[in-house]
Biopython code that builds the backbone (N, CA, C, O; Angstrom):
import numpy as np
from Bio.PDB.StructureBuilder import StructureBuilder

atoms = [
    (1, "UNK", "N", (1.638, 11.416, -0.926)),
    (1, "UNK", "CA", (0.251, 11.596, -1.324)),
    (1, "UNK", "C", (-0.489, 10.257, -1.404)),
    (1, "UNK", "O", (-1.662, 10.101, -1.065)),
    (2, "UNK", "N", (0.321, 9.309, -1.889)),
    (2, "UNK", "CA", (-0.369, 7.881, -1.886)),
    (2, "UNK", "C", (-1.205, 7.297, -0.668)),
    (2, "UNK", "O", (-2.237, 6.626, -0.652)),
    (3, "UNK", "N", (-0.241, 7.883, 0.540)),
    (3, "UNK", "CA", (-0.559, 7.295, 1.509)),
    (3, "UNK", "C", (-1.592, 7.877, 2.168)),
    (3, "UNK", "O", (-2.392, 7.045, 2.598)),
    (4, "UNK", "N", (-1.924, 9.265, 2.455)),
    (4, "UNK", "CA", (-2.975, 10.041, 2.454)),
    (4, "UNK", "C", (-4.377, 9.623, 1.665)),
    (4, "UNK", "O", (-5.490, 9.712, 2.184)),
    (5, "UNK", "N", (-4.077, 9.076, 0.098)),
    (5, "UNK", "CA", (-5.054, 8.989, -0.453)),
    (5, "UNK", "C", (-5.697, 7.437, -0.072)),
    (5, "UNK", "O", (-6.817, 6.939, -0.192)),
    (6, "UNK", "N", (-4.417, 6.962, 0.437)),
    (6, "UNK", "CA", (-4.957, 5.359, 1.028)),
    (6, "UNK", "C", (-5.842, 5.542, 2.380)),
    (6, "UNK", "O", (-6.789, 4.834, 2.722)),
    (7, "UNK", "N", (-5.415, 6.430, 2.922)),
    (7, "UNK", "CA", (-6.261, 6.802, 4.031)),
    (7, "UNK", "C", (-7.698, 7.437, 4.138)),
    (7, "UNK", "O", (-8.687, 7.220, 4.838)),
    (8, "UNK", "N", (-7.424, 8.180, 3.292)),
    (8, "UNK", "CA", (-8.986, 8.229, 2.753)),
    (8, "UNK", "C", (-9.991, 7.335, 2.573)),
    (8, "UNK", "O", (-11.136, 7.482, 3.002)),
    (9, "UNK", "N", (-9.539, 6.298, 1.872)),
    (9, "UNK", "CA", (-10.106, 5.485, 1.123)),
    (9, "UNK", "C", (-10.580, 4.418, 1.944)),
    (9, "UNK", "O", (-11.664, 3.850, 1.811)),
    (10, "UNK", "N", (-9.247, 4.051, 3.251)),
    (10, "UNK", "CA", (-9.820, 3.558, 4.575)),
    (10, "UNK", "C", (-11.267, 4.005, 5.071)),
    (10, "UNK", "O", (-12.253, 3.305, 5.303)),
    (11, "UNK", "N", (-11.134, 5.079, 5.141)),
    (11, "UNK", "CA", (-12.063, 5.797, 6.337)),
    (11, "UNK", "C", (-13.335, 6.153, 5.556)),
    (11, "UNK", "O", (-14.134, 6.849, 6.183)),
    (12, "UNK", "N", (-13.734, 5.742, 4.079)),
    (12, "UNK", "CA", (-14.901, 5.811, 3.621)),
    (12, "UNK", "C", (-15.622, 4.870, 4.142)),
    (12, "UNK", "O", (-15.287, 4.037, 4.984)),
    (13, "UNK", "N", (-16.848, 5.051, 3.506)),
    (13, "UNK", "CA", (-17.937, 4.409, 4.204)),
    (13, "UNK", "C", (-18.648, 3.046, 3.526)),
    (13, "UNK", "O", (-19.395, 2.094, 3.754)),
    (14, "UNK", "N", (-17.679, 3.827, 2.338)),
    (14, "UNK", "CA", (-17.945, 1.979, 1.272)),
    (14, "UNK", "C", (-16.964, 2.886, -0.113)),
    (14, "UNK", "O", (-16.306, 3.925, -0.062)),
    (15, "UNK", "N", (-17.260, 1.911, -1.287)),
    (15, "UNK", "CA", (-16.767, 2.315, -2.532)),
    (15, "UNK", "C", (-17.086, 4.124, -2.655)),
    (15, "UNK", "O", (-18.220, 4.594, -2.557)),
    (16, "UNK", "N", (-15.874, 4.929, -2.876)),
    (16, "UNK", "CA", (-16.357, 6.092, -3.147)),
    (16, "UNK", "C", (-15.725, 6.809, -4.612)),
    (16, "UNK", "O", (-14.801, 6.263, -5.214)),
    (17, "UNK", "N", (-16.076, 7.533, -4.882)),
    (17, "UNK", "CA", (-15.800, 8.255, -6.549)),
    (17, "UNK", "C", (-14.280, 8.592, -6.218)),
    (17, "UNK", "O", (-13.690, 8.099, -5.256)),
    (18, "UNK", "N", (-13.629, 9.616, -7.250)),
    (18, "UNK", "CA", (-12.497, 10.305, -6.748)),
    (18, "UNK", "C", (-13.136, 11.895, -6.672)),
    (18, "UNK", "O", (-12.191, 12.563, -6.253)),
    (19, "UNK", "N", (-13.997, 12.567, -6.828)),
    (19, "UNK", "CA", (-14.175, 13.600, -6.759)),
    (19, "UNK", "C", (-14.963, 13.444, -4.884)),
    (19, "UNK", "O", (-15.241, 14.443, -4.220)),
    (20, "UNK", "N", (-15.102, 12.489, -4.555)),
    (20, "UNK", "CA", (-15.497, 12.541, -2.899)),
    (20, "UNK", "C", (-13.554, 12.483, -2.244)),
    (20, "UNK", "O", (-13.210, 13.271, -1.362)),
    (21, "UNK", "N", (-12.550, 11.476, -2.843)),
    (21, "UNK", "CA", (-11.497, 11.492, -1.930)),
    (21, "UNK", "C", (-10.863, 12.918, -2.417)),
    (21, "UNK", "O", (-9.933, 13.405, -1.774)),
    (22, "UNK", "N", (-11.336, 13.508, -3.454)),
    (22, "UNK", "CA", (-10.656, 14.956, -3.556)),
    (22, "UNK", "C", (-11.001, 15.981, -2.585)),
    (22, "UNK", "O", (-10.231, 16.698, -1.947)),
    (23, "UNK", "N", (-12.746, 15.932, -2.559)),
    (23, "UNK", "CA", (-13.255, 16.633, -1.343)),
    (23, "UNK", "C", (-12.662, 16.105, -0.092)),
    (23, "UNK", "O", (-12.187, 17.012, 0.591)),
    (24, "UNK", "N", (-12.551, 15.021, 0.379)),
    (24, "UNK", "CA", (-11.844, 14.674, 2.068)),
    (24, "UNK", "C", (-10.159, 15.061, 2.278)),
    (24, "UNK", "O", (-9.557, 15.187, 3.344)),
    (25, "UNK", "N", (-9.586, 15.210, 0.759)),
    (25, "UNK", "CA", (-8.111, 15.424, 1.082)),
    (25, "UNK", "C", (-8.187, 17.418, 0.810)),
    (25, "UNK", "O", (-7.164, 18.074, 1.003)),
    (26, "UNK", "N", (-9.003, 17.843, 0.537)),
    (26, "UNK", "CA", (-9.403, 19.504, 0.691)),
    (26, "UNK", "C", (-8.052, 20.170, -0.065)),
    (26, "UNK", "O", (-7.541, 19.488, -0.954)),
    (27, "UNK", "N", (-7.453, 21.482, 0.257)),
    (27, "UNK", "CA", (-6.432, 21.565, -0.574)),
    (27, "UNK", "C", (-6.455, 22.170, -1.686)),
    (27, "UNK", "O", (-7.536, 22.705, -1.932)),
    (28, "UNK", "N", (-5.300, 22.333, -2.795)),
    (28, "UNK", "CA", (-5.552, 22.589, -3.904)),
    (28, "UNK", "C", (-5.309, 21.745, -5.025)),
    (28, "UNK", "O", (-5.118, 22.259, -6.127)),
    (29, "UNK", "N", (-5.290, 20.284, -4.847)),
    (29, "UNK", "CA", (-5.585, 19.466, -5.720)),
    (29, "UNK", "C", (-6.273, 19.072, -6.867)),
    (29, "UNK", "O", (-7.466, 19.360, -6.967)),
    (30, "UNK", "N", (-5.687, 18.444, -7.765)),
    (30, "UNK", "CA", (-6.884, 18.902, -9.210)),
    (30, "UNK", "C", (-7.102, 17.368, -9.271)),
    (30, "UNK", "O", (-6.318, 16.468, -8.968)),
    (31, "UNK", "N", (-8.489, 17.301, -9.786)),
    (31, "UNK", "CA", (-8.913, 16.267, -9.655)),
    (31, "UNK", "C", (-8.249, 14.879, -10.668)),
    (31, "UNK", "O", (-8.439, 13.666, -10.575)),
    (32, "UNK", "N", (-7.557, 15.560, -11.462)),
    (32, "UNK", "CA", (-6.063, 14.958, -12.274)),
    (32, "UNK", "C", (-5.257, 14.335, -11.416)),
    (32, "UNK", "O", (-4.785, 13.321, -11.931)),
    (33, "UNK", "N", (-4.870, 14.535, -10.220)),
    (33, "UNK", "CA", (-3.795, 14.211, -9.548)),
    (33, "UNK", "C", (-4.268, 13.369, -8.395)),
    (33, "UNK", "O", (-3.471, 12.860, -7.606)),
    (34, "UNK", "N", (-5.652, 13.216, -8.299)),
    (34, "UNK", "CA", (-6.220, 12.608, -7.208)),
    (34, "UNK", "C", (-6.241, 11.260, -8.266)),
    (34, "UNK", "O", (-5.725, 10.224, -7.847)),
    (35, "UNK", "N", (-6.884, 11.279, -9.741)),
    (35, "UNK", "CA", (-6.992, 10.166, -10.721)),
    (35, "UNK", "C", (-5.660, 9.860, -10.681)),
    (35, "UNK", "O", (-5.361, 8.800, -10.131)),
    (36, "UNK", "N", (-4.892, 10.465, -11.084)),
    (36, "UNK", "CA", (-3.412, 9.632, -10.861)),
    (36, "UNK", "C", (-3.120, 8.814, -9.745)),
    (36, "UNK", "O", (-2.894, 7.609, -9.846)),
    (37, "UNK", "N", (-3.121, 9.340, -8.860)),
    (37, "UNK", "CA", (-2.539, 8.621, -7.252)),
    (37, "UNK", "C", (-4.027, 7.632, -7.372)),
    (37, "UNK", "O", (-4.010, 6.997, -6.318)),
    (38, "UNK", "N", (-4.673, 7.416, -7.774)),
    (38, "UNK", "CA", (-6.030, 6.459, -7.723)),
    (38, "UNK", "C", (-4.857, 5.333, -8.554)),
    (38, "UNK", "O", (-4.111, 4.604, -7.900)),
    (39, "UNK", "N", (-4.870, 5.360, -9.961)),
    (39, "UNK", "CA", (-4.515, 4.795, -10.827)),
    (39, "UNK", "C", (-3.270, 3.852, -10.514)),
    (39, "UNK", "O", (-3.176, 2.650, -10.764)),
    (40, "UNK", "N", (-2.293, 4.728, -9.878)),
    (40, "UNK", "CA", (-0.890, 4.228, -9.547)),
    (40, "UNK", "C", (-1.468, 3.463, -8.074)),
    (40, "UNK", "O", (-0.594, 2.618, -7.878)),
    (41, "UNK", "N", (-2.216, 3.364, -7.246)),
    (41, "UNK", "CA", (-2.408, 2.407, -6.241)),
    (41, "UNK", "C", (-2.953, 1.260, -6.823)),
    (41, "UNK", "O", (-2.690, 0.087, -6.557)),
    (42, "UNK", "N", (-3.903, 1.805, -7.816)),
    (42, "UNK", "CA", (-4.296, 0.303, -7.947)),
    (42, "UNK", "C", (-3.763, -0.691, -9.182)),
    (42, "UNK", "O", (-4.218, -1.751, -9.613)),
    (43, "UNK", "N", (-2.479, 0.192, -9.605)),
    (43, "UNK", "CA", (-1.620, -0.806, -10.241)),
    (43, "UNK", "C", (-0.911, -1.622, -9.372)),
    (43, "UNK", "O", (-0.417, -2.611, -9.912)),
    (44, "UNK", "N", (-0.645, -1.447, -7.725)),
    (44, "UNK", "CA", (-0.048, -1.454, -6.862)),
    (44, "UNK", "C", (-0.839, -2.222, -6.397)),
    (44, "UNK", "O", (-0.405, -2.406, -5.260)),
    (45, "UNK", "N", (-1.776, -2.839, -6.518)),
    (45, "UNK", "CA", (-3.078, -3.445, -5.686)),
    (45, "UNK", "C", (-3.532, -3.415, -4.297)),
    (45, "UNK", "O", (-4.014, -4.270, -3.554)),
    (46, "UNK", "N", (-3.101, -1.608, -4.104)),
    (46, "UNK", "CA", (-3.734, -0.944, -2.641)),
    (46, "UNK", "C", (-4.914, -0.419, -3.101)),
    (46, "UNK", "O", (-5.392, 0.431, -2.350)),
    (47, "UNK", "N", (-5.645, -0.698, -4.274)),
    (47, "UNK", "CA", (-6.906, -0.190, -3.895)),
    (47, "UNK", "C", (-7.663, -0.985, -5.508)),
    (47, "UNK", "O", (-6.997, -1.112, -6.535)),
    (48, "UNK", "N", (-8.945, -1.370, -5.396)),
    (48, "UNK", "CA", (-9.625, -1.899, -6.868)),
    (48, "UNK", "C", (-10.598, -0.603, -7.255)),
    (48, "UNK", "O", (-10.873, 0.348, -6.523)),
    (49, "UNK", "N", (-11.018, -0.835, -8.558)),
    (49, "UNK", "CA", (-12.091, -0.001, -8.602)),
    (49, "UNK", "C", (-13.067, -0.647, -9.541)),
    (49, "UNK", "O", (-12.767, -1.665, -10.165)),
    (50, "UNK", "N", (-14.567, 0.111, -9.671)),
    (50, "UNK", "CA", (-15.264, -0.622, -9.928)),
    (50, "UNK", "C", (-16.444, 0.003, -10.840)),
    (50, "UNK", "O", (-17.521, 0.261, -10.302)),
    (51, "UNK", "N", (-16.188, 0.321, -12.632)),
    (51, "UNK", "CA", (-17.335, 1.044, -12.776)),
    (51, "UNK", "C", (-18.929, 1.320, -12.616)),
    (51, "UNK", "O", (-19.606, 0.328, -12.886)),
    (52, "UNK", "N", (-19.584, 2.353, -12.269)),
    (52, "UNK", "CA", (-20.827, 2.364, -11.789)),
    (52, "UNK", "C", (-20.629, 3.987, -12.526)),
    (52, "UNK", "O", (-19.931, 5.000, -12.479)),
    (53, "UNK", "N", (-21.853, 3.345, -13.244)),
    (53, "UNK", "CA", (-22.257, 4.454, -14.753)),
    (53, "UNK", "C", (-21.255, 5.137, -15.436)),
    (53, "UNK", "O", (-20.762, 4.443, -16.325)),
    (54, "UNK", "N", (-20.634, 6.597, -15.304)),
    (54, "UNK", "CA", (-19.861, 6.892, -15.911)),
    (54, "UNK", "C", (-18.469, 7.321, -15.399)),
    (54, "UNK", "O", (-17.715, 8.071, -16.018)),
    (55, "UNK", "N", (-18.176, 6.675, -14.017)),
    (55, "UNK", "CA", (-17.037, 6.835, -12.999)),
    (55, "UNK", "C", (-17.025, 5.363, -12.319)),
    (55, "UNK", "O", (-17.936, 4.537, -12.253)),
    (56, "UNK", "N", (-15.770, 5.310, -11.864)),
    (56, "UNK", "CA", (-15.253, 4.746, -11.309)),
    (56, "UNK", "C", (-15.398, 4.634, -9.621)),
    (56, "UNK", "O", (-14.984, 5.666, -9.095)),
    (57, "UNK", "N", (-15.728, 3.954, -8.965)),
    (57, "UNK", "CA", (-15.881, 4.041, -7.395)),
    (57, "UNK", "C", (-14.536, 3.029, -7.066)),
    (57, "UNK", "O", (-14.289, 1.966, -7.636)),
    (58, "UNK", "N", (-13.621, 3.777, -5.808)),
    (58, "UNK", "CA", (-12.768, 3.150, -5.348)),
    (58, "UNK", "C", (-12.532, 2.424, -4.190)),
    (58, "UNK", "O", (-13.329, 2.838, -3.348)),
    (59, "UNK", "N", (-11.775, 1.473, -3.690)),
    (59, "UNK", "CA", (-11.878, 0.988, -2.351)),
    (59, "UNK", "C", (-10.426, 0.182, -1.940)),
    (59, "UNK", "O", (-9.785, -0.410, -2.809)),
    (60, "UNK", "N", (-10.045, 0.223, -0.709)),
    (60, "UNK", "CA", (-9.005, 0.637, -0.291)),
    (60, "UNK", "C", (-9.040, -1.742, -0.067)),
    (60, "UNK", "O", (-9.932, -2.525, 0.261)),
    (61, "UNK", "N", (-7.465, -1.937, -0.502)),
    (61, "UNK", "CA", (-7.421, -3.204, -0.501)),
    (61, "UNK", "C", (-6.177, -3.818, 0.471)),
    (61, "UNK", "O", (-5.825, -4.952, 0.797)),
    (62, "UNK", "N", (-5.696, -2.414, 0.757)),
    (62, "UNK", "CA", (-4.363, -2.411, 1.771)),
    (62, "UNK", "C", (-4.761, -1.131, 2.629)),
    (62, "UNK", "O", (-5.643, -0.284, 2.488)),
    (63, "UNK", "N", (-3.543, -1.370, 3.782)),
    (63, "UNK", "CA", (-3.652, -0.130, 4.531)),
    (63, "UNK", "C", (-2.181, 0.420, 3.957)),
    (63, "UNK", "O", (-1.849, 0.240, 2.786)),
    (64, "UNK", "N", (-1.232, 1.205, 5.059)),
    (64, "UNK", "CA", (-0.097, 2.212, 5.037)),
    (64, "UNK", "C", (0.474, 1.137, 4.759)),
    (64, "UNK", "O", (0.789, 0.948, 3.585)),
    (65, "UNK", "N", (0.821, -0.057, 5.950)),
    (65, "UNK", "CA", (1.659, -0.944, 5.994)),
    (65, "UNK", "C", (1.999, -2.019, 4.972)),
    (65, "UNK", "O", (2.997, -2.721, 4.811)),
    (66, "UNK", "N", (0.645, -1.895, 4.229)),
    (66, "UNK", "CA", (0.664, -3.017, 3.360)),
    (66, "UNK", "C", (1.191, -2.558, 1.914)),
    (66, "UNK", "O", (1.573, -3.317, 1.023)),
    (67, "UNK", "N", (1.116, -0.787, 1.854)),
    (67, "UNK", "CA", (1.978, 0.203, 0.770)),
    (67, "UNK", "C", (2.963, 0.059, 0.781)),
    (67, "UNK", "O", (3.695, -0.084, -0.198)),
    (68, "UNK", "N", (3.336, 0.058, 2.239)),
    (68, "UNK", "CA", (5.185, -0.010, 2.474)),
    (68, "UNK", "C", (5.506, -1.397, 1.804)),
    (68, "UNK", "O", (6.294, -1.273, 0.867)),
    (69, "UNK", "N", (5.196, -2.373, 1.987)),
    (69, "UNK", "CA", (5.313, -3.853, 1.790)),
    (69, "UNK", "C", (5.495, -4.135, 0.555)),
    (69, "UNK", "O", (6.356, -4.835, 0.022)),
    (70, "UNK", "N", (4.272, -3.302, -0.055)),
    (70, "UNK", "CA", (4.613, -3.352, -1.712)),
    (70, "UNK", "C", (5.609, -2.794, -2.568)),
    (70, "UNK", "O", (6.128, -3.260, -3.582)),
    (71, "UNK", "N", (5.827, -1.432, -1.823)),
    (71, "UNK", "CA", (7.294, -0.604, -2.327)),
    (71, "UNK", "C", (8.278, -1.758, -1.723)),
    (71, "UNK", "O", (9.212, -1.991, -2.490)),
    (72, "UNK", "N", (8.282, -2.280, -0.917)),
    (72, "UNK", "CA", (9.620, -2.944, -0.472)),
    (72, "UNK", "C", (9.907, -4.307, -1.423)),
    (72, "UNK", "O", (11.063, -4.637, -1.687)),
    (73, "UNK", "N", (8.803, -5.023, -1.884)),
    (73, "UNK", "CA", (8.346, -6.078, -2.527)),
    (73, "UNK", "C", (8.988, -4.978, -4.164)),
    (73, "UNK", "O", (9.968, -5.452, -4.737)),
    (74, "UNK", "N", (8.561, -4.029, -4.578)),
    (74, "UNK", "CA", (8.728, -4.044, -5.808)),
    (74, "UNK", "C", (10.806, -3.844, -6.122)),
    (74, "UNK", "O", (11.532, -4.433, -6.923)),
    (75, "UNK", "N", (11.112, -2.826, -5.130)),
    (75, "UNK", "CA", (12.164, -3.137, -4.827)),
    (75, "UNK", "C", (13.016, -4.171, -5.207)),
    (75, "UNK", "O", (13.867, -4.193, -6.096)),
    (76, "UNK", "N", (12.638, -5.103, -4.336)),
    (76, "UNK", "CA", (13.549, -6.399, -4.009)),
    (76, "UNK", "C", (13.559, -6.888, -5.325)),
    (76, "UNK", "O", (14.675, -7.245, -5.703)),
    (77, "UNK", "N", (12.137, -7.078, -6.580)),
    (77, "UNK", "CA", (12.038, -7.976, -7.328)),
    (77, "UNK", "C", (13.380, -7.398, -8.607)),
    (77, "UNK", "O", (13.923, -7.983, -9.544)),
    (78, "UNK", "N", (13.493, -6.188, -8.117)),
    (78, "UNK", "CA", (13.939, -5.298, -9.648)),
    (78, "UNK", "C", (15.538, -5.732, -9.100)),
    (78, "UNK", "O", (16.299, -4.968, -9.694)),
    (79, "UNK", "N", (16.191, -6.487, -8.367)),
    (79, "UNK", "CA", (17.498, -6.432, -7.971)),
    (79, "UNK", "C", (17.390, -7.457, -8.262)),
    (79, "UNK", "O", (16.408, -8.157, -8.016)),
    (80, "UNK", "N", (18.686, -7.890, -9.043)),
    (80, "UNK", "CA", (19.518, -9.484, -9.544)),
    (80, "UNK", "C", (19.953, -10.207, -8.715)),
    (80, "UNK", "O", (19.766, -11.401, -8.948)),
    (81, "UNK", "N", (20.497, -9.955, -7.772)),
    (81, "UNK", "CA", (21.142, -10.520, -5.888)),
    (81, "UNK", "C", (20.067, -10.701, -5.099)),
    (81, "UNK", "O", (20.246, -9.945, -4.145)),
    (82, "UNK", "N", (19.004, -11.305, -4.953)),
    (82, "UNK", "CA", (18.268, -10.969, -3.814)),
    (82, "UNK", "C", (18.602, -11.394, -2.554)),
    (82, "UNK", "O", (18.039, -10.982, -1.539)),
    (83, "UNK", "N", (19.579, -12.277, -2.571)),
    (83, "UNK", "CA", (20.235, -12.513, -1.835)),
    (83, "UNK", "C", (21.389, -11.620, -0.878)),
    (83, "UNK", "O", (21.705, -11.828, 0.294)),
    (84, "UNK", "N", (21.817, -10.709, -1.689)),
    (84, "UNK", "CA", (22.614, -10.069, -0.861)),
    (84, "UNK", "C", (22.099, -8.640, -0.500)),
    (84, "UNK", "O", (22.630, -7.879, 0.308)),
    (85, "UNK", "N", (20.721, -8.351, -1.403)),
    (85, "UNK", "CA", (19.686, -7.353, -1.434)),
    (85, "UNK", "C", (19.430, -7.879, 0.436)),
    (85, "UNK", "O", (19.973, -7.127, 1.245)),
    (86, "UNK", "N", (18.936, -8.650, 0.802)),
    (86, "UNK", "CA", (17.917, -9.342, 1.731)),
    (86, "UNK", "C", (18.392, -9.267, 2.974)),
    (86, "UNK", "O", (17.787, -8.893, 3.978)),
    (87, "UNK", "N", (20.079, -9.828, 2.826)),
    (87, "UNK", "CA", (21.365, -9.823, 3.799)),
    (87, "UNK", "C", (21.688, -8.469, 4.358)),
    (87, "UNK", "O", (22.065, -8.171, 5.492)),
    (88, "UNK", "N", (21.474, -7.772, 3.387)),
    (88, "UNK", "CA", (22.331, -5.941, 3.590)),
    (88, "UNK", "C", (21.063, -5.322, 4.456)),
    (88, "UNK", "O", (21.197, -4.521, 5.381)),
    (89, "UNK", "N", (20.078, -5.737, 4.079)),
    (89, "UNK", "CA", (18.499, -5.074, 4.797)),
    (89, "UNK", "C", (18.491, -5.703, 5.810)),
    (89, "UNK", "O", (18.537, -4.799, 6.644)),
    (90, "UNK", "N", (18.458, -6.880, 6.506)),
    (90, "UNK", "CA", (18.293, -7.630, 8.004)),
    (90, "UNK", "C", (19.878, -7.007, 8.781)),
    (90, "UNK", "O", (19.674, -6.453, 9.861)),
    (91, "UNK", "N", (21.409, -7.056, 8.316)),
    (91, "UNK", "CA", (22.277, -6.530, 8.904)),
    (91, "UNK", "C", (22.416, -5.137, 9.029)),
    (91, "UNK", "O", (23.481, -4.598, 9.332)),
    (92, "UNK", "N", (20.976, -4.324, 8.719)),
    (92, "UNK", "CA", (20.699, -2.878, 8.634)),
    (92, "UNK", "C", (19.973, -2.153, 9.463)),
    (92, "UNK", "O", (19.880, -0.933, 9.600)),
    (93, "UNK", "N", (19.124, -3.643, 10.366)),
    (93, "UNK", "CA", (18.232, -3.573, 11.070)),
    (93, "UNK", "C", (18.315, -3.434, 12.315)),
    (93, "UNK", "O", (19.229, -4.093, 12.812)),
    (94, "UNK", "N", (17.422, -2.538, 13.358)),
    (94, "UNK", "CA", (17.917, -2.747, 14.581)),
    (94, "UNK", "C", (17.643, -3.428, 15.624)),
    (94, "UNK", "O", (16.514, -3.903, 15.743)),
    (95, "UNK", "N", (18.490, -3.597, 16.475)),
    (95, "UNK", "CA", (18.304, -4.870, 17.390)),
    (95, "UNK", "C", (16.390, -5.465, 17.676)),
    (95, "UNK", "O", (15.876, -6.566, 17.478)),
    (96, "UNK", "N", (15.967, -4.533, 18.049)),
    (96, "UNK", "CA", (14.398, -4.587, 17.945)),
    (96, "UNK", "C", (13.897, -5.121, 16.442)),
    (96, "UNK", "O", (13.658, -6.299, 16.176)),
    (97, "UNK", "N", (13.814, -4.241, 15.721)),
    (97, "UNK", "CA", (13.174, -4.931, 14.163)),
    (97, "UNK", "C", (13.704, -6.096, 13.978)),
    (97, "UNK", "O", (12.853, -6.838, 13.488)),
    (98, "UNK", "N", (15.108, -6.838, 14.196)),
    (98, "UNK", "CA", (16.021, -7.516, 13.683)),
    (98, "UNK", "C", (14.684, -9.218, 14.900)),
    (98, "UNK", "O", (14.458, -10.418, 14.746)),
    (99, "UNK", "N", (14.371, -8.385, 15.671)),
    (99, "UNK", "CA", (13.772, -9.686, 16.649)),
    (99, "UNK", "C", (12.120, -10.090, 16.494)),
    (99, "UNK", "O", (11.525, -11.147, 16.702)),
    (100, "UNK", "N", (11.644, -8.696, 16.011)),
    (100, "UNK", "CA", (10.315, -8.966, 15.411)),
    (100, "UNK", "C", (10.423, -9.449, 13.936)),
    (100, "UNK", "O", (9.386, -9.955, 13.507)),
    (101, "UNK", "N", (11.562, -9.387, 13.005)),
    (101, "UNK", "CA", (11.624, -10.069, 12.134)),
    (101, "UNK", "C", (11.952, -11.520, 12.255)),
    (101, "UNK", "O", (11.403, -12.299, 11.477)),
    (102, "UNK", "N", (12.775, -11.954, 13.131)),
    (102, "UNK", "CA", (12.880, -13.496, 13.612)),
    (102, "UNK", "C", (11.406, -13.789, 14.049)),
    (102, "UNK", "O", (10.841, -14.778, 13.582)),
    (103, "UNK", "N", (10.763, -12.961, 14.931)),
    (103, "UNK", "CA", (9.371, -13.713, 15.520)),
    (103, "UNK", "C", (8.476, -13.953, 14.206)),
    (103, "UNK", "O", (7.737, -14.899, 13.936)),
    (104, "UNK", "N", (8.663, -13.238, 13.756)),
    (104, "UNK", "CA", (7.803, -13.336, 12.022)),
    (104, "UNK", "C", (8.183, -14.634, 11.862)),
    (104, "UNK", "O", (7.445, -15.545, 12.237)),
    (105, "UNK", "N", (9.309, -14.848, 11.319)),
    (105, "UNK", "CA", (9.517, -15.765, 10.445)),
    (105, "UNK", "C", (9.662, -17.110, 11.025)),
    (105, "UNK", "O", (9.971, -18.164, 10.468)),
    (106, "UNK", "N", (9.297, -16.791, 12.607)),
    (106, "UNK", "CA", (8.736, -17.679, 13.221)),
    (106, "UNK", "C", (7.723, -18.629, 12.859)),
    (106, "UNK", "O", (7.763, -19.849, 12.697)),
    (107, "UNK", "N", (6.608, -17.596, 12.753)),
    (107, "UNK", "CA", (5.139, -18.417, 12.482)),
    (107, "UNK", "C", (4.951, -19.717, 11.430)),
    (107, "UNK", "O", (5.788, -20.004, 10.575)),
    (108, "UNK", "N", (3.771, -20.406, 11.638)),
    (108, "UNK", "CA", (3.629, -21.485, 10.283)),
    (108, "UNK", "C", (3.752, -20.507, 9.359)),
    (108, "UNK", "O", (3.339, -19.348, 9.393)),
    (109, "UNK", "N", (4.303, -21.032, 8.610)),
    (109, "UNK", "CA", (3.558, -20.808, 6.684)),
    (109, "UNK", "C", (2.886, -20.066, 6.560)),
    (109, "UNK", "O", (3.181, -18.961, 6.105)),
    (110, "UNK", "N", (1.523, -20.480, 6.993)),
    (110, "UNK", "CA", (0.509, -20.053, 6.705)),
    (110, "UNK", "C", (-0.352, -18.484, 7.306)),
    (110, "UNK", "O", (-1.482, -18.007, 7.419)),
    (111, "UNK", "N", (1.307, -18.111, 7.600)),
    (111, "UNK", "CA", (0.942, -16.875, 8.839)),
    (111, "UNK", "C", (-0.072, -16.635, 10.058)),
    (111, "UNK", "O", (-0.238, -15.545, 10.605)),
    (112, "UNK", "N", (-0.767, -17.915, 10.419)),
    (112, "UNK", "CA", (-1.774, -18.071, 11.332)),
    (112, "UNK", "C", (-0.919, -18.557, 12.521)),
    (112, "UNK", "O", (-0.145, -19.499, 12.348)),
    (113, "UNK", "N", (-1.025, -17.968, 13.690)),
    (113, "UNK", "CA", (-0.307, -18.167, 15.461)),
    (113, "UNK", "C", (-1.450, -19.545, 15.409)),
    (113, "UNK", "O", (-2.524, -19.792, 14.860)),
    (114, "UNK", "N", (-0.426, -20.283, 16.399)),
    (114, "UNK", "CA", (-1.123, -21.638, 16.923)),
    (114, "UNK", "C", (-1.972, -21.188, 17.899)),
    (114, "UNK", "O", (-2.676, -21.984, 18.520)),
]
sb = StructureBuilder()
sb.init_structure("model")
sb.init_model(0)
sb.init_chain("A")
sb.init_seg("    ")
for serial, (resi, resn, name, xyz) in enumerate(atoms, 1):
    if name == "N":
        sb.init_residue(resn, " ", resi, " ")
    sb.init_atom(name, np.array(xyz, "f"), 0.0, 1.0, " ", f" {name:<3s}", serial, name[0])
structure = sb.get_structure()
């Protein structure tokens, strides 16, 4: 549902309420559960929000990929080994991912291509 509701939130047209991403995700959703999945992203910092009068307007600060990143990030931090956390995930990987992860960690620092 997170990721759906991140998608939404993409494809608005600027800051929107949660009773508009309730209307775009249609369904039988209560507008409880749309505030939740709001709440839990942006503890997650896939999305900020911003009061305007007596609601909240939301806006999307990640995409899918950058959700995944954060589940993978919260992950890693909660394990005592990260080291052998890190090792077990790259020797898990397949030949392909295993080479776009070398080209990654290719780049400067600063993640900017020369």
């Amino acid at each position: 549902m997170e990721a759906q509701v991140l998608a939404v939130l993409r494809q608005a047209p600027g800051p929107v309420n949660a009773g508009w991403v309730l209307d775009q995700l249609g369904g039988d959703l209560a507008y409880t559960t749309v505030m939740t999945i709001l709440t839990r992203l942006q503890a997650k910092r896939a999305v900020t929000r911003e009061r305007v009068g007596r609601f909240f307007e939301w806006c999307a600060t990640s995409d899918e990929a950058g959700l995944a990143a954060l589940r993978m990030r919260r992950v890693l931090d909660a394990e005592s080994d990260r080291e052998a956390v890190l090792a077990r995930f790259v020797t898990a990987l397949s030949p392909d991912d295993e080479r776009l992860l070398r080209d990654l960690l290719n780049l400067p620092e600063d993640g900017a291509e020369d």
